[in-house]
KOLDRENLUM-316417 format. One record per atom (N, C-alpha, C, CB): residue in one letter; chain; x, y, z. Coordinates in pm, 1 decimal. Glycine has a CB too. Example, Ala and Ser with C-alpha at 12.3 -4.5 7.8 and 13.67 -1.06 7.14 Angstrom:
BEGIN
rest|kette|px|py|pz
A|A|1319.0|-569.0|780.0
A|A|1230.0|-450.0|780.0
A|A|1320.0|-330.0|780.0
A|A|1130.8|-447.3|904.6
S|A|1285.0|-225.0|708.0
S|A|1367.0|-106.0|714.0
S|A|1290.0|3.0|787.0
S|A|1408.4|-59.8|572.5
% end
This chain:
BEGIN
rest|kette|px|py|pz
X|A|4957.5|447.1|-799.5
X|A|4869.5|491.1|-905.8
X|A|4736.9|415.9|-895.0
X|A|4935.1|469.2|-1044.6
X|A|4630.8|448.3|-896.7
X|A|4524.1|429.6|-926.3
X|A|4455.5|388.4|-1041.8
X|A|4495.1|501.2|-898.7
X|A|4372.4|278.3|-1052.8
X|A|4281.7|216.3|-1161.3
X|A|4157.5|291.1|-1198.5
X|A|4236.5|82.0|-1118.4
X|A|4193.3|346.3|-1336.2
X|A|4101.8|408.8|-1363.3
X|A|3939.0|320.4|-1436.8
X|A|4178.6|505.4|-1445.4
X|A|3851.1|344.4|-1454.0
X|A|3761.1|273.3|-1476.9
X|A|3660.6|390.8|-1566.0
X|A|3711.8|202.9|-1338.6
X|A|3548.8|328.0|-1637.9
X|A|3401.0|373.3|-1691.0
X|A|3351.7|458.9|-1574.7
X|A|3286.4|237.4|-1723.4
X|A|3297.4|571.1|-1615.0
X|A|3154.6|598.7|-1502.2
X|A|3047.2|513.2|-1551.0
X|A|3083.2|771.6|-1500.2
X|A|2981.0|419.5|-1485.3
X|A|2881.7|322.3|-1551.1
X|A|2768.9|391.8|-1551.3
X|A|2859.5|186.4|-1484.2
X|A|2719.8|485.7|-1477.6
X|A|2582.2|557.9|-1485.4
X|A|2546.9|623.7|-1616.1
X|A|2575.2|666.6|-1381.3
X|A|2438.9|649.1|-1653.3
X|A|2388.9|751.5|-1775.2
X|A|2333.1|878.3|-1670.0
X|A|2237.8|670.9|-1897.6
X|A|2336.4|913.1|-1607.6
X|A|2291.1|1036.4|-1518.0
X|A|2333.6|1147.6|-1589.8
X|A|2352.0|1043.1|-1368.3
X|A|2469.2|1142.2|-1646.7
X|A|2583.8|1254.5|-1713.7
X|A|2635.0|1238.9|-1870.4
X|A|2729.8|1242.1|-1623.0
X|A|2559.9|1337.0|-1944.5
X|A|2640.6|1319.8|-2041.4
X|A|2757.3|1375.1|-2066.6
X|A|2589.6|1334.3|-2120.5
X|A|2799.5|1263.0|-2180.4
X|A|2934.6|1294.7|-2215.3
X|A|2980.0|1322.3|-2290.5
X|A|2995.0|1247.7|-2207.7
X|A|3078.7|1389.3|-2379.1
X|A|3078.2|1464.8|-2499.4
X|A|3129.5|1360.1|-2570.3
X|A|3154.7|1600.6|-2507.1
X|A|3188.3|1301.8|-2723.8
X|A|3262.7|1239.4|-2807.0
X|A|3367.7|1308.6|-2831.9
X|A|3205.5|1206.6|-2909.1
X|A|3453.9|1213.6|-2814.1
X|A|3560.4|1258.9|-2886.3
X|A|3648.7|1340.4|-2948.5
X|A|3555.4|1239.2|-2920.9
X|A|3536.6|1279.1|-3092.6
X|A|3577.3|1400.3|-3199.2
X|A|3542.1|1314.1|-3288.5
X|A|3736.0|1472.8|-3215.9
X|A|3604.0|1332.9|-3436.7
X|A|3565.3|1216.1|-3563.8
X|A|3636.9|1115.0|-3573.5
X|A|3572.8|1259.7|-3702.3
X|A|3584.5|1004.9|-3573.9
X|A|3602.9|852.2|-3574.0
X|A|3768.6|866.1|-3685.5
X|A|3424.5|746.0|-3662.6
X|A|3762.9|944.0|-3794.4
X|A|3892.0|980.3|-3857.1
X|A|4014.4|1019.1|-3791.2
X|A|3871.0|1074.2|-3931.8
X|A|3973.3|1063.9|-3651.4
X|A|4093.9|1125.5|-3587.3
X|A|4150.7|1017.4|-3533.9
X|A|4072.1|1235.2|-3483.4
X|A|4305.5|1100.1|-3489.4
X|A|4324.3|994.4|-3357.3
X|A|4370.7|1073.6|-3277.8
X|A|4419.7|864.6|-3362.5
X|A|4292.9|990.8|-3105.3
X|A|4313.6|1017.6|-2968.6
X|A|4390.5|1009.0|-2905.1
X|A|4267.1|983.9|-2912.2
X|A|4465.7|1064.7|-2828.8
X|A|4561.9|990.6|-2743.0
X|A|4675.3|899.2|-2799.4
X|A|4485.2|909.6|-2661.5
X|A|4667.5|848.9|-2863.8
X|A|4773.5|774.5|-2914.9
X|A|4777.9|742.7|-3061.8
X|A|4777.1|660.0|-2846.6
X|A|4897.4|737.2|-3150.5
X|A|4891.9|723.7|-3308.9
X|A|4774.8|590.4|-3386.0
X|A|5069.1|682.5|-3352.1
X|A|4777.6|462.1|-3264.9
X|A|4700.4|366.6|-3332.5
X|A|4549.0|370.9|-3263.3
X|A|4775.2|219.1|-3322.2
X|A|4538.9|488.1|-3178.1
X|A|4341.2|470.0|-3128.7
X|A|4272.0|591.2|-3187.2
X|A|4295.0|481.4|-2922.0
X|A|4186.3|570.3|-3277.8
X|A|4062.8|585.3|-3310.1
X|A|3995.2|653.0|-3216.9
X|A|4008.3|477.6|-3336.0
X|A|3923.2|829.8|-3266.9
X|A|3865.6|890.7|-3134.9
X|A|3734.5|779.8|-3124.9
X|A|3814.9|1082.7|-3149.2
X|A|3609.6|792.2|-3036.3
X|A|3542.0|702.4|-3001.6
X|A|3436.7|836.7|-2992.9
X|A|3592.3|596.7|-2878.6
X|A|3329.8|754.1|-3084.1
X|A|3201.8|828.1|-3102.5
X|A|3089.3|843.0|-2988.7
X|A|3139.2|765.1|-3211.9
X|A|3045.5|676.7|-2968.2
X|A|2969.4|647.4|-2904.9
X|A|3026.6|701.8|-2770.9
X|A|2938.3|520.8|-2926.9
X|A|2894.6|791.1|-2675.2
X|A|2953.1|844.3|-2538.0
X|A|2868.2|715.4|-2483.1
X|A|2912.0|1030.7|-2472.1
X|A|2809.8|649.2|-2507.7
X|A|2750.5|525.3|-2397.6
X|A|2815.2|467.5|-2305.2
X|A|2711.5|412.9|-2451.6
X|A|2830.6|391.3|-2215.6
X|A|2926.2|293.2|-2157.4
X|A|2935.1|190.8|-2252.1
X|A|2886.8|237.0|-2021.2
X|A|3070.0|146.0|-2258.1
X|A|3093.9|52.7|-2312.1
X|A|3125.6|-61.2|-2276.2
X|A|3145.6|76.3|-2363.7
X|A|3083.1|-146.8|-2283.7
X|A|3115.1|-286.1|-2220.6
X|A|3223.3|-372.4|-2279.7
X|A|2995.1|-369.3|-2224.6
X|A|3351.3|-341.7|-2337.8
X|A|3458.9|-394.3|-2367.7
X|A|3546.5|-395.0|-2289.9
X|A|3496.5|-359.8|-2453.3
X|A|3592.2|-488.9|-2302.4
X|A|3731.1|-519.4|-2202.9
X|A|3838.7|-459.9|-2209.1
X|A|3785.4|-636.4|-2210.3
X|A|3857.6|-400.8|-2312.0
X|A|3992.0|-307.5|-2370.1
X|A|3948.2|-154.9|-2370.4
X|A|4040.5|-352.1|-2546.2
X|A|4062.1|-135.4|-2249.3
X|A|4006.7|34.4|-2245.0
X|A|4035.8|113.2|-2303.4
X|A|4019.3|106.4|-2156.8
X|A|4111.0|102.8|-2429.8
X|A|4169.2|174.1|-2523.9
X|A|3988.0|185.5|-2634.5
X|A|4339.9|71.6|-2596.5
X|A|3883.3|85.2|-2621.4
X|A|3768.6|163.5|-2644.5
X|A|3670.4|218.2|-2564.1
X|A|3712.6|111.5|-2709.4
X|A|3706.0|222.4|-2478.8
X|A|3666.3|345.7|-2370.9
X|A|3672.4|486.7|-2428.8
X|A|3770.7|349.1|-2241.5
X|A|3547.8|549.6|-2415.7
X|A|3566.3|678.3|-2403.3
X|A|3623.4|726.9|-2314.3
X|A|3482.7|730.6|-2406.8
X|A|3674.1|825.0|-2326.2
X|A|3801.1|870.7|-2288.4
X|A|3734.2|975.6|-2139.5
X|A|3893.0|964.9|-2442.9
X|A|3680.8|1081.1|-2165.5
X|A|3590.1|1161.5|-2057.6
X|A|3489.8|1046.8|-2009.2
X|A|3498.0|1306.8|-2130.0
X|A|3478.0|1004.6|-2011.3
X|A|3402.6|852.0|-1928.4
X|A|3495.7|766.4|-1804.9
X|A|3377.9|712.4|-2068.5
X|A|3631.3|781.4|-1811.1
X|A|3738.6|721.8|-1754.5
X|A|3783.1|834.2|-1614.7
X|A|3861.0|700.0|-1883.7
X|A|3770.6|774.2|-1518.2
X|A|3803.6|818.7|-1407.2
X|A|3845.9|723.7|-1265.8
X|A|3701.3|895.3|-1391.4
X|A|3904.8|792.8|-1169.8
X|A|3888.0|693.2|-1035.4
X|A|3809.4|693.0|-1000.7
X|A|3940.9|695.0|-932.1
X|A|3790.0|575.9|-927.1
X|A|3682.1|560.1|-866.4
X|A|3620.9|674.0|-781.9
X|A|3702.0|457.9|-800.5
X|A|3706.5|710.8|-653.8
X|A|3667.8|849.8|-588.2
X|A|3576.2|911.6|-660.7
X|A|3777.5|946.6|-571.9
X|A|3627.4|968.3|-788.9
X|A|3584.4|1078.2|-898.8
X|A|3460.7|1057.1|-905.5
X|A|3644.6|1074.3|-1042.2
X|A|3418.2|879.9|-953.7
X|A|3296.7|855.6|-981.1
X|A|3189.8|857.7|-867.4
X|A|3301.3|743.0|-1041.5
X|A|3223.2|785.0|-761.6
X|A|3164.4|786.4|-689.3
X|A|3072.7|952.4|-605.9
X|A|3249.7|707.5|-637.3
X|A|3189.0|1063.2|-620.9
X|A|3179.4|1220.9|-629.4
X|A|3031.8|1245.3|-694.7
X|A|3312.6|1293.7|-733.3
X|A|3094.7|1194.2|-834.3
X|A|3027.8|1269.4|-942.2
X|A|2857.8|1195.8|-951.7
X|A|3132.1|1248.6|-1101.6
X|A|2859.0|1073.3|-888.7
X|A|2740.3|1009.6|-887.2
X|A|2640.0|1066.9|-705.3
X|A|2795.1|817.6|-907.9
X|A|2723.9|1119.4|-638.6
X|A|2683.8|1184.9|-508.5
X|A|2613.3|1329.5|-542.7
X|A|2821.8|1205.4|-409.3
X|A|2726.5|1420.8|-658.2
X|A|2646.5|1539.3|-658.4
X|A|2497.8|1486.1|-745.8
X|A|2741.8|1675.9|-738.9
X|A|2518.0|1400.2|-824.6
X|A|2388.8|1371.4|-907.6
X|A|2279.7|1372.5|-813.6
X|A|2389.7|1230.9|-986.4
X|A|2302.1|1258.1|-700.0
X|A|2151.3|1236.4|-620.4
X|A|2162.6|1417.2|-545.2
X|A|2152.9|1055.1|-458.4
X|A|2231.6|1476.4|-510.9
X|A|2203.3|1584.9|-442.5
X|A|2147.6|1674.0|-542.4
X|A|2316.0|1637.0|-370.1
X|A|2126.3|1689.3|-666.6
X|A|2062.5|1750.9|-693.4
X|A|1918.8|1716.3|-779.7
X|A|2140.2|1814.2|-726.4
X|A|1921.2|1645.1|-754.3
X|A|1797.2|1500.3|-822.7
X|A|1657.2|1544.2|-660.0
X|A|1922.1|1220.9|-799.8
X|A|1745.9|1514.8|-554.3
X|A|1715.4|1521.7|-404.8
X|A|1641.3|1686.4|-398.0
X|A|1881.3|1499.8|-297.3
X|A|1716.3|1741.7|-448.1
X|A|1691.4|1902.8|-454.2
X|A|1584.3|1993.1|-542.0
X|A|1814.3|1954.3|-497.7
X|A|1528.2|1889.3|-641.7
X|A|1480.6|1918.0|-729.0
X|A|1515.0|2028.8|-793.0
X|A|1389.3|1909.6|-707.5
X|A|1681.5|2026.0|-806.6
X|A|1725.2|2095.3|-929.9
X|A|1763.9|2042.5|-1034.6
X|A|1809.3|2164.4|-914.2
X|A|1709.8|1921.8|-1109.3
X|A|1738.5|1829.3|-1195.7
X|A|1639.3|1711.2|-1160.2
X|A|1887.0|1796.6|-1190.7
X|A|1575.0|1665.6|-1305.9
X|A|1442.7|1580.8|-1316.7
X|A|1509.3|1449.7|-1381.9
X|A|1307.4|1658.1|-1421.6
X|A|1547.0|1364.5|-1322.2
X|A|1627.9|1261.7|-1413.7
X|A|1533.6|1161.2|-1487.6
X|A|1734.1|1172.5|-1321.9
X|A|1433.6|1181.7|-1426.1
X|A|1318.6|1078.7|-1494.0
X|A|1222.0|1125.5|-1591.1
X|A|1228.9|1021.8|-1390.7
X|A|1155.6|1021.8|-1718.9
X|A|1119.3|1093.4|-1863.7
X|A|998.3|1112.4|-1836.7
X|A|1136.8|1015.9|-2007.2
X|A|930.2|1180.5|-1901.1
X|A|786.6|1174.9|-1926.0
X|A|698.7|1178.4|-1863.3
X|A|754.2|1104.6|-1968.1
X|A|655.1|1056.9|-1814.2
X|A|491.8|999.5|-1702.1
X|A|604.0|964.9|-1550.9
X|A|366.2|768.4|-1790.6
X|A|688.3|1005.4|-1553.8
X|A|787.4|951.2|-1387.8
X|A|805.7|1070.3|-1341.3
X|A|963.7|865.1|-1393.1
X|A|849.4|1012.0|-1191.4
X|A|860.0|1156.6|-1134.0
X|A|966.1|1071.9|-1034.2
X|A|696.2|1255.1|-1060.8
X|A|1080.8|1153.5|-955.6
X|A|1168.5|1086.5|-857.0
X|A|1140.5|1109.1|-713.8
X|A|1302.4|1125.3|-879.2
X|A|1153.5|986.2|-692.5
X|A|1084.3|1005.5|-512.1
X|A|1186.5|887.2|-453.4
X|A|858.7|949.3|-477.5
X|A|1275.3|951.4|-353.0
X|A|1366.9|865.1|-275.5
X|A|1431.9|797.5|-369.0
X|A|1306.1|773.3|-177.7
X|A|1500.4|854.4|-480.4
X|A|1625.0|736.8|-554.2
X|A|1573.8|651.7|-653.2
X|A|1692.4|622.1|-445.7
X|A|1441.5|664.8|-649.3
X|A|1407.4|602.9|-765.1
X|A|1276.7|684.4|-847.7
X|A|1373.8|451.9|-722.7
X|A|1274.5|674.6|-1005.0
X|A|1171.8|725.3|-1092.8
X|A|1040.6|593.3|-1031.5
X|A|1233.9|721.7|-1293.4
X|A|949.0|689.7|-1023.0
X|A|792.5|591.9|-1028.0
X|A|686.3|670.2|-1126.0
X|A|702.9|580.4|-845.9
X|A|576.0|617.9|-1147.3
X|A|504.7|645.9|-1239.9
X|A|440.4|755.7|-1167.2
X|A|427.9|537.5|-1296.6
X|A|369.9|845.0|-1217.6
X|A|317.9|1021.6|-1223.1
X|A|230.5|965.0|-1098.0
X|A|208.7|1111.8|-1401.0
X|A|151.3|863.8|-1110.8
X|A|48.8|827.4|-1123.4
X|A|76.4|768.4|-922.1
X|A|22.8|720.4|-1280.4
X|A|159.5|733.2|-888.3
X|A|169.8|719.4|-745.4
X|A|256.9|823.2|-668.9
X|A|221.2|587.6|-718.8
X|A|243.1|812.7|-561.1
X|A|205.9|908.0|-413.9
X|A|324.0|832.3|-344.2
X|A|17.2|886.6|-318.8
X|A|428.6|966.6|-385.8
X|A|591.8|934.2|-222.3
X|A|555.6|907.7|-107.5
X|A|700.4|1073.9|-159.4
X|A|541.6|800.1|-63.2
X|A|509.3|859.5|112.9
X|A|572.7|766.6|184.0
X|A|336.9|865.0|178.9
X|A|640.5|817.3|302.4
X|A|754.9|741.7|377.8
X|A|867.2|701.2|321.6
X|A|716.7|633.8|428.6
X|A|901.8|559.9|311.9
X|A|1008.1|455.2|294.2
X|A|949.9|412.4|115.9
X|A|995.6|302.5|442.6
X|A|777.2|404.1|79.4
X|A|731.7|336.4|22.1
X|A|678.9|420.8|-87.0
X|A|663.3|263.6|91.8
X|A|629.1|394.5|-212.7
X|A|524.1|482.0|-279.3
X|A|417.6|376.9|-305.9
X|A|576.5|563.5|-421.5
X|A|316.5|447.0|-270.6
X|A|155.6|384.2|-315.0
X|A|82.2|448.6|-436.8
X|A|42.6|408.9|-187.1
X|A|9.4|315.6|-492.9
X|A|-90.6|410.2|-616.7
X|A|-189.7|455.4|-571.3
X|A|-151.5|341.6|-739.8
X|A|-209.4|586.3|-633.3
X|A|-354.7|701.9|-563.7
X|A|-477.8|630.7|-661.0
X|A|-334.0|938.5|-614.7
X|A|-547.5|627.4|-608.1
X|A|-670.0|620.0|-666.0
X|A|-799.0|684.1|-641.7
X|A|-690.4|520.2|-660.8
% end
């Protein structure tokens, strides 16, 4: 069996739960609101669609850059734009390995 874990990325959202009144999975856990990652040690507050193998994650963080890569999905806000894996400001120029500011 396999160790399941967080997807740690925000690339993907994730749905909640349900109402903090319910319960999940088991008679004593509490559904879980917050879809954020959670940084607790007890995975019983883990969101639940957040929890996968690793494989899974690693998958699910591969199709992300392929379509980030593809420009079928803009992962960066506002004044950024994505060039090679990372958001840079509007305001500089992809080129090669590097981005430079245009002026």
């Amino acid at each position: 069996m396999q160790r399941l874990l967080q997807y740690p990325y925000n690339d993907i959202e994730f749905p909640a739960e349900g109402s903090s009144e319910q319960m999940c999975g088991s008679v004593t856990r509490r559904c879980v609101q917050d879809t954020a990652y959670s940084f607790s040690t007890d995975p019983l507050r883990w969101l639940s669609s957040r929890m996968m193998i690793p494989r899974l994650a690693l998958r699910l963080y591969t199709f992300f850059l392929y379509l980030t890569e593809a420009n079928i999905i803009d992962p960066c806000c506002d004044s950024f734009k994505y060039c090679k894996g990372v958001c840079i400001h509007e305001d500089m120029v992809c080129e090669g390995n590097f981005s430079t500011k245009t002026l």
